[in-house]
C-alpha positions as CSV (number, residue, x, y, z in Angstrom):
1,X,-29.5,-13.5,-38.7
2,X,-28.5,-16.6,-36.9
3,X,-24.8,-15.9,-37.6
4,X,-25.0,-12.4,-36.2
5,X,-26.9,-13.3,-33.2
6,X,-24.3,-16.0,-32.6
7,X,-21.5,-14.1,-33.3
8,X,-22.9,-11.4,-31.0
9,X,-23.4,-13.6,-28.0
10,X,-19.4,-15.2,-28.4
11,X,-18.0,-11.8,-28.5
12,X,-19.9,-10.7,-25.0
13,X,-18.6,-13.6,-23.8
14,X,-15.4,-13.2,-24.5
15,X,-15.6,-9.4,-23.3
16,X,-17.1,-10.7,-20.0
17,X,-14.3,-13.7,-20.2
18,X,-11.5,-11.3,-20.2
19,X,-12.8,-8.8,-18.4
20,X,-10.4,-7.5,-15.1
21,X,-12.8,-7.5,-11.7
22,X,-11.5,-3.6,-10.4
23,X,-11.5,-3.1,-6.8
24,X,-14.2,-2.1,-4.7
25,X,-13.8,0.6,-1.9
26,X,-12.1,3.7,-1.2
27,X,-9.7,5.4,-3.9
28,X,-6.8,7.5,-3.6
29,X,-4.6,8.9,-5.8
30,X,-3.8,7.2,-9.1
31,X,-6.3,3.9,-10.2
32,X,-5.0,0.7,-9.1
33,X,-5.9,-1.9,-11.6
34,X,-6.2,-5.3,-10.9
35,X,-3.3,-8.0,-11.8
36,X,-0.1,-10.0,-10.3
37,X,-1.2,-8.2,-6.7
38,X,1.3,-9.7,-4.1
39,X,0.7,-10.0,-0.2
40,X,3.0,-7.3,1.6
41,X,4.2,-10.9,3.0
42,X,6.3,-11.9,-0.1
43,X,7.4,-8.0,-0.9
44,X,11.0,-8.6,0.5
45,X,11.0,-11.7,-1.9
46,X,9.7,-10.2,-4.6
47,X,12.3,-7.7,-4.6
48,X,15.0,-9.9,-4.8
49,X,18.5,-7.9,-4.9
50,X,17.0,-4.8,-5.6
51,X,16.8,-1.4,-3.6
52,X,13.7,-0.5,-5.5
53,X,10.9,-2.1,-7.1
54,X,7.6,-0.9,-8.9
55,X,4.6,-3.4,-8.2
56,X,1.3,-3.9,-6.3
57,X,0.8,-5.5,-3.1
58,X,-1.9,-5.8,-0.4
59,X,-1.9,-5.9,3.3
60,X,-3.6,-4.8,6.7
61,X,-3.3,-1.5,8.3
62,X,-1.9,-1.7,12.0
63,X,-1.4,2.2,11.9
64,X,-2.1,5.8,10.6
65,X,-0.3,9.4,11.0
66,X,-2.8,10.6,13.9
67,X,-1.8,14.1,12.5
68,X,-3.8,14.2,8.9
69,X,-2.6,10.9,7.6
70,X,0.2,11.5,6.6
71,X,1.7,7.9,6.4
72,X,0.3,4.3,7.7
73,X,1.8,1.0,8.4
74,X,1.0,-2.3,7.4
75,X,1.5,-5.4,9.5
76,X,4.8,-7.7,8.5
77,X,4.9,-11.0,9.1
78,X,8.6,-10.6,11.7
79,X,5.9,-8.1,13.7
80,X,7.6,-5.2,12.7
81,X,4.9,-2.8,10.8
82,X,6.1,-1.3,6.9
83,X,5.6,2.3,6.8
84,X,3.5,3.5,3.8
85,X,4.2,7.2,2.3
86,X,2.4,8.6,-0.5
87,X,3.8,9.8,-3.7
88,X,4.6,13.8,-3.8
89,X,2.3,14.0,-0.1
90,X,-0.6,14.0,-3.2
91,X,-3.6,12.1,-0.8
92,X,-3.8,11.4,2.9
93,X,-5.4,8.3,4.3
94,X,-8.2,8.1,7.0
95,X,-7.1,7.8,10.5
96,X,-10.4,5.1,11.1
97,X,-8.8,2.8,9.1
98,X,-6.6,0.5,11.4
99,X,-7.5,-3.2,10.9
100,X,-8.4,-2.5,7.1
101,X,-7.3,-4.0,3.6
102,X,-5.4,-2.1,1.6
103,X,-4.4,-2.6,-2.2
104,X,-1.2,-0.4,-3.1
105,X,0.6,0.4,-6.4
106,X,3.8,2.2,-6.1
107,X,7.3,1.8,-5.4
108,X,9.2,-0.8,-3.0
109,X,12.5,0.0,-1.0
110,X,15.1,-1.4,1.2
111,X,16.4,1.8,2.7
112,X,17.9,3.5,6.1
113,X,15.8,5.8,8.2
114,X,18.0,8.6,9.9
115,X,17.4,9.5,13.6
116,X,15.6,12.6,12.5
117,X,13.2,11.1,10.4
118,X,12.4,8.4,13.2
119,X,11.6,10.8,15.5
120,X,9.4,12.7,13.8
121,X,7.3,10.0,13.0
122,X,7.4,9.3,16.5
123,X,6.2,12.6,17.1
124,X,3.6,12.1,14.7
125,X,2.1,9.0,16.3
126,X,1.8,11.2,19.3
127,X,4.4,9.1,21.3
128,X,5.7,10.8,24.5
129,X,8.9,13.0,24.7
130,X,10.8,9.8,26.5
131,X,10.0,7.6,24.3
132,X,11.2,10.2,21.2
133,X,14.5,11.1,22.8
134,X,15.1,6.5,23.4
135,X,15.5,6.7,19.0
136,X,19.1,7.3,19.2
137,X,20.0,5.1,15.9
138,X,19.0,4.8,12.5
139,X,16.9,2.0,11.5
140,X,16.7,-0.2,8.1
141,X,13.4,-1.1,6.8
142,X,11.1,-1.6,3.7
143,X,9.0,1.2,3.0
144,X,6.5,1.8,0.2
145,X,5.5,5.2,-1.8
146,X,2.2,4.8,-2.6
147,X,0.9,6.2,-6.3
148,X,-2.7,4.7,-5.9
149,X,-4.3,3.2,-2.5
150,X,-7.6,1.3,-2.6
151,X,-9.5,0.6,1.0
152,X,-11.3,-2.5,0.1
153,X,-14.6,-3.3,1.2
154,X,-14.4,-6.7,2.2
């Protein structure tokens, strides 16, 4: 009885032991599980030579499609915000959420953003006509695609 009890107690603590903490807060879209989460920071490092890149990262919100959130941006440490989209348009994020946490998983890019696309996301942060018609040239950028966002608590 001894041996069983003992046994018992090593095996919950090796379930507890290896056990993966999952985040706490707001889901969206597909589960983001915990693990080899990099600060939006080191993305452009982490990416190395690559165009694209699948992986997890975490950063602050400085912005959020005032439309129906749509898209949102996370601060970059050269002060120019990453704009987030979301796989297939499949969630939307709050628009109260500037100033948050986020946890991502998706897919990385080094890409160009045409005139048109600029300006509509101009539009869509309710910037005035002047300022729209000043985007006159295309701009390159990370971006993410979001599979799964979590809005953490803390």
């Amino acid at each position: 009885m001894k041996k069983i009890i003992l046994s018992l107690g090593f095996c919950l603590i090796g379930v507890f032991a290896f056990a993966q903490t999952a985040f706490t807060g707001q889901k969206f879209g597909e589960n983001v599980t915990p693990g080899n989460v990099k600060p939006v920071a080191k993305l452009e490092a982490a990416m190395g030579d690559k165009t694209t890149a699948d992986m997890k990262i975490e950063g602050k919100v400085v912005d959020v499609c005032k439309k129906k959130g749509c898209w949102m941006t996370l601060e970059m440490p050269n002060g120019e915000p990453m704009r987030v989209t979301f796989k297939d348009y499949a969630f939307f994020m709050p628009m109260d959420i500037v100033g948050k946490k986020v946890v991502l998983d998706g897919i990385a890019k080094k890409q160009t953003i045409s005139v048109e696309t600029l300006r509509h996301y101009a539009e869509d942060a309710k910037k005035t006509p002047e300022e729209v018609a000043k985007i006159t040239d295309p701009k390159k950028e990370l971006a993410f695609e979001a599979k799964g966002v979590v809005i953490l608590d803390k």
